[in-house]
N, C-alpha and C positions, 0 to 999 in steps of 0.2 A: 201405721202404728208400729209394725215390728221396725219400720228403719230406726225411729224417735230410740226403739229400747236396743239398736247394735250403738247408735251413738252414743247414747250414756252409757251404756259398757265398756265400749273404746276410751271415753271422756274417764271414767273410774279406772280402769286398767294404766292409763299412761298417769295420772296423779299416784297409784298406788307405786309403777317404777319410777317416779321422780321423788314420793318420801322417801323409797327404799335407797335410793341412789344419796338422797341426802344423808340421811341416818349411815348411812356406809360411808361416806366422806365424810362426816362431824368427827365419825367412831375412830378416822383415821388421825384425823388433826386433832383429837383426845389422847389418842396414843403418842402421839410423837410430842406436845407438850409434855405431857406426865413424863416421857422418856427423859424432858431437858430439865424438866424441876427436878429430878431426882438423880440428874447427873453430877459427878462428882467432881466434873474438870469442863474446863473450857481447851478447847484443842485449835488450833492453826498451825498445820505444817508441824515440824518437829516441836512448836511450842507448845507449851501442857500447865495451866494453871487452875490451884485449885477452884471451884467455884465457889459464888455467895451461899448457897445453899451447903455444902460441905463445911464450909467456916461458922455460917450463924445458924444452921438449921433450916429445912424444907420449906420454901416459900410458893406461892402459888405465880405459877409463870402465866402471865396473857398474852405473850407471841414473841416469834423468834424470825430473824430473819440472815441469810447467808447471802454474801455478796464476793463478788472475783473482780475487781472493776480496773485497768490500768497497774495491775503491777499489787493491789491494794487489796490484802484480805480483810474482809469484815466480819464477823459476826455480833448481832445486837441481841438482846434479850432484854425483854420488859417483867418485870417483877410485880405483884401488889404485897404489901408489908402494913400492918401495925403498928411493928417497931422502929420505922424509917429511920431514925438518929444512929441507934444503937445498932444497927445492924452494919449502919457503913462505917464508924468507930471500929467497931471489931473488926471489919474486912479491909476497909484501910492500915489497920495495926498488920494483919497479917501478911497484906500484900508490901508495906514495905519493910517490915522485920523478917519476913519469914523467903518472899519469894524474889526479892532483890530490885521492887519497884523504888521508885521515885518521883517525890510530887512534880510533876511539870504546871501547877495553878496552883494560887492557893485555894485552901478549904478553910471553910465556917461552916460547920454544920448547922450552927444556929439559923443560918440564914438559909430559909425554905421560901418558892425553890429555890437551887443551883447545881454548881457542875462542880464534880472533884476529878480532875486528870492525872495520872502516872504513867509513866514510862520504865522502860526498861531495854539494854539489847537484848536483841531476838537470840535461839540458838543456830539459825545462819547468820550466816557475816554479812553483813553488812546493813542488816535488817533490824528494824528494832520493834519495840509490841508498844501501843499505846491504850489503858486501860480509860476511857472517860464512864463516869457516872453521872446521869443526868437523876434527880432527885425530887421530890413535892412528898407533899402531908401523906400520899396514900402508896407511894412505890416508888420503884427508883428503876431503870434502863441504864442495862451495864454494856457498852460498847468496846468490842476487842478489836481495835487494829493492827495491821503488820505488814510493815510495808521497808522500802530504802529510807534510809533516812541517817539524823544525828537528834540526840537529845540535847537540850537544856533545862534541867534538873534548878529549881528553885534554891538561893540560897547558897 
């Protein structure tokens, strides 16, 4: 009888450090999203663009992901939005008035989903930044590349 009651204790003991272990890794992957939805730039290398959340307002991030891959920085961030139209309207306005992009696809925002691309050169030489937003009814996924390259600017 006493072994039945050390193994349900050992059984309760290792469940209680595996929620403990989860709740301390959620808590941490809580904090580093809330970090990126309330960041105020997207960063790669010397390059520094404002983010969607600094232009249209705090939106809720559902993952981020960093990539080094061949020469090729990436970073992606998924968004959920409300206002899907009007919030890429506004950050497309900004990014090519304000931060010196240019469309490389066209856009119709009418048309859900789809993809809106710009580019720009990088601030190293030779390097250029490619911004793509992937788009639908509930969020939109903003993709930052930076890699060698040349543009072709629509138009």
């Amino acid at each position: 009888m006493k072994k039945g009651k050390k193994g349900l204790k050992i059984i309760v003991l290792v469940f209680v450090c595996f929620l403990g272990l989860g709740l301390l890794i959620g808590g941490m992957l809580m904090m580093i999203l809330g970090n990126e939805a309330k960041a105020e730039e997207y960063t790669l290398g010397n390059d520094t663009i404002q983010s969607i959340g600094a232009v249209v307002g705090k939106r809720s991030v559902t993952s981020i992901s960093i990539e080094n891959s061949v020469g090729v920085k990436t970073k992606t961030v998924h968004y959920r939005s409300d206002a899907v139209q009007s919030d890429l309207m506004e950050y497309v306005q900004y990014l090519r008035e304000e931060a010196g992009f240019q469309l490389t696809s066209d856009m119709d925002l009418a048309q859900i989903p789809a993809t809106v691309q710009l580019g720009k050169q990088s601030e190293d030489p030779g390097d250029i930044l490619v911004l793509t937003i992937d788009y639908g009814m509930s969020g939109y996924t903003i993709t930052l590349q930076k890699g060698e390259g040349s543009l072709t600017p629509l138009g």
